[in-house]
C-alpha positions as CSV (number, residue, x, y, z in Angstrom):
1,X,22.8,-15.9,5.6
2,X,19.6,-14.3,5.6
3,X,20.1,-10.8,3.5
4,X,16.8,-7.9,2.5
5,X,18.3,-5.5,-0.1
6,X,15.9,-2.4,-0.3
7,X,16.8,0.1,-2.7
8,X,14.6,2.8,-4.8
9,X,15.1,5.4,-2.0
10,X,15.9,9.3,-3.1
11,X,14.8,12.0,-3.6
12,X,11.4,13.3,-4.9
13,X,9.4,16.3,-5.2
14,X,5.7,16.6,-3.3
15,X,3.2,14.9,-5.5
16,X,5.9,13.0,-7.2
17,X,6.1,9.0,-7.4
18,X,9.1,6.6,-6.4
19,X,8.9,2.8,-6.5
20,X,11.0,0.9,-3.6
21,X,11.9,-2.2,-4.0
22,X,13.5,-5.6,-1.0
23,X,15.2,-8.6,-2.8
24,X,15.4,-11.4,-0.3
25,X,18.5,-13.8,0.3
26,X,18.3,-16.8,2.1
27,X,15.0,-17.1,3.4
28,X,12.3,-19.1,2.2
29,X,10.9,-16.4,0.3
30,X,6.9,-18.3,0.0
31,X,6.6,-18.8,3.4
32,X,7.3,-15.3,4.9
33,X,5.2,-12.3,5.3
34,X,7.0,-9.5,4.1
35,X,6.3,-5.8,5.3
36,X,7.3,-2.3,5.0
37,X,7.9,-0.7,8.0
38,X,8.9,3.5,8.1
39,X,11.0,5.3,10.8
40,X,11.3,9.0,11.1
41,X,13.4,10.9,13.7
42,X,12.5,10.6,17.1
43,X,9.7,8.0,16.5
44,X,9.3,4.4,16.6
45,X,9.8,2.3,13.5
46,X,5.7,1.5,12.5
47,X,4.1,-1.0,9.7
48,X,3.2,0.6,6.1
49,X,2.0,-2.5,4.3
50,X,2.4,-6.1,4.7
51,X,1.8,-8.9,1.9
52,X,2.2,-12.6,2.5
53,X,2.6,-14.8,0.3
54,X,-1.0,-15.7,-0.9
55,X,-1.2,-12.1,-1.5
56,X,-3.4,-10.8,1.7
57,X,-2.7,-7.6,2.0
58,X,-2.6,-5.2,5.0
59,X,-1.8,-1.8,5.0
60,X,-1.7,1.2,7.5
61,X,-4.7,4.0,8.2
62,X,-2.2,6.8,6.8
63,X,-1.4,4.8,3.5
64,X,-4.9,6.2,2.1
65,X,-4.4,4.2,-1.1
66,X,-1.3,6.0,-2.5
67,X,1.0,3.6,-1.8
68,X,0.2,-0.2,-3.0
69,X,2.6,-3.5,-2.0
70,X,3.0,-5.8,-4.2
71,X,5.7,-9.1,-4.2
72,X,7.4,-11.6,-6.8
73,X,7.8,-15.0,-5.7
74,X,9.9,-15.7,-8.5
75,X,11.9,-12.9,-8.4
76,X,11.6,-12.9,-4.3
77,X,11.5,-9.3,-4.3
78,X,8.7,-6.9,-2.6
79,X,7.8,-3.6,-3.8
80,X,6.9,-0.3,-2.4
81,X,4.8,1.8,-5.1
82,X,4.2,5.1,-3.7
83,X,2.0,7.8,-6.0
84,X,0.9,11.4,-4.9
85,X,3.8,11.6,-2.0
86,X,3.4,13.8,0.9
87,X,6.1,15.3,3.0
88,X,4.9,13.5,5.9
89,X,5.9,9.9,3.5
90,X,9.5,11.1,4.5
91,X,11.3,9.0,6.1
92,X,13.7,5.8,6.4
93,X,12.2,2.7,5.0
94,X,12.7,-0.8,6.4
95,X,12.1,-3.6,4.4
96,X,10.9,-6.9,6.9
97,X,9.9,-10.3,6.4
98,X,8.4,-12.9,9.0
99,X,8.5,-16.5,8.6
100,X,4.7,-17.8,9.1
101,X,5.6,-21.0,10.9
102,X,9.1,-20.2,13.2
103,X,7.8,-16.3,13.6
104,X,11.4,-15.6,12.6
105,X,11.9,-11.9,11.5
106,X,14.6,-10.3,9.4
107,X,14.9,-6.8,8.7
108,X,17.0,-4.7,5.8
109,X,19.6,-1.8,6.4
110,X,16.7,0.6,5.1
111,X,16.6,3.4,2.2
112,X,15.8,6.7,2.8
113,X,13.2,8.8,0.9
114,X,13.4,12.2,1.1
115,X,10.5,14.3,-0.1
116,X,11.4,18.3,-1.2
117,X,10.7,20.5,-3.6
């Protein structure tokens, strides 16, 4: 059963950092591209960063270098890093992973980051 586990999501204050992380069950962790994807009300779920597994890296216009991906293949976890938040980070985060040869997706229940002074 394939499972993502996200969790890191909370509360933090403008300017503040928070690190999210996605633990992957029953996948083949090597061969899947694994993304994070944010959804605020009203709008449609859209790609923040995306890491496969030889460590190309794709990440969206807004991300503006203060927030980096990163992912352990040992550990088969992906991480969120996010510095110097903005109130417009806000938002549910979804933690996804594509499999590179069957195009199979997966997603996570999401965590939530709220950003407030």
């Amino acid at each position: 059963q394939v499972r993502l586990v996200e969790s890191g999501g909370g509360l933090v204050q403008p300017g503040g950092s928070l690190r999210l992380s996605c633990a992957a069950f029953g996948i083949v962790f090597e061969t899947n591209i694994m993304g994070w994807y944010r959804q605020t009300p009203g709008n449609q779920r859209e790609l923040v960063a995306s890491i496969s597994s030889s460590g190309d890296i794709n990440y969206a216009d807004f991300v503006k270098g203060r927030l980096t991906i990163s992912r352990d293949n040992a550990k088969l976890t992906v991480y969120l890093q996010m510095n110097s938040v903005k109130p417009e980070d806000a938002g549910v985060y979804y933690c996804n992973a594509e499999d590179q040869h069957t195009k199979r997706q997966s997603w996570g229940q999401g965590t939530q980051v709220t950003i407030s002074s």
